[in-house]
N, C-alpha and C positions, 0 to 999 in steps of 0.2 A: 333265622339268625338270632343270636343271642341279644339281648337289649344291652347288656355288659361290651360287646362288640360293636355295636352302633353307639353306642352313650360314644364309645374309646374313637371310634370315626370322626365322629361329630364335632369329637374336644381336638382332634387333630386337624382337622380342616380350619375352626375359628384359630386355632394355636397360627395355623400357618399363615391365614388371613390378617391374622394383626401381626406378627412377624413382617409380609410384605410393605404393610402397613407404614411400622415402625422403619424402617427400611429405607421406604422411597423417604421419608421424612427428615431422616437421618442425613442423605442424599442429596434432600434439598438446601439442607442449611449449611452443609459444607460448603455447596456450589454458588451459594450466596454468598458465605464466607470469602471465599477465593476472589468471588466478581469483586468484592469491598476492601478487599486489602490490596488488588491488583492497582483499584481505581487512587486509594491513597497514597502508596508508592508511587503512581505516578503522579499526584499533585506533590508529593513531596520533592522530588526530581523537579520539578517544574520551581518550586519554590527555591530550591538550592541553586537552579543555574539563574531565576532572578537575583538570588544575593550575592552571588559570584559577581555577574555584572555589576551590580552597585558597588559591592566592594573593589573592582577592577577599575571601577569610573574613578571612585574617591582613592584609589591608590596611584593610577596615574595622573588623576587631579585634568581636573579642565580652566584654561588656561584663560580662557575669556569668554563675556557670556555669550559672546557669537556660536562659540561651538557650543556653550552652554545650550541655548536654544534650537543650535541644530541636532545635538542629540535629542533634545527632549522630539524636536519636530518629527525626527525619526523611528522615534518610539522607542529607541533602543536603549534608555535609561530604565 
């Protein structure tokens, strides 16, 4: 075999090697990505329907501190 022919193997297999490489890496950060935007839409959701509630409390207003204290007791403030 020609040396020119294996040198041409050789640069094709490392080629393909660091391509897979490059690859899964690529891969991985995407799927990262996704897991991290997934998990902050949803604390952002979470965050929206707590201010929804609060604004819902302070718009139909509490009317004495008895319910005052029962919402709070309830957690639902």
């Amino acid at each position: 075999m020609s040396p020119y022919f294996v040198g041409g193997l050789t640069m094709t297999a490392i080629a393909f090697i660091l391509t897979l490489i490059w690859y899964a890496n690529r891969a991985g950060r995407n799927a990262a990505r996704v897991r991290s935007e997934a998990k902050d839409a949803a604390t952002a959701n979470e965050e929206a329907a707590a201010s929804q509630r609060a604004l819902n409390a302070r718009t139909n207003g509490i009317r004495s501190n008895n319910e005052l204290l029962g919402t709070l007791d309830k957690g639902e403030f």
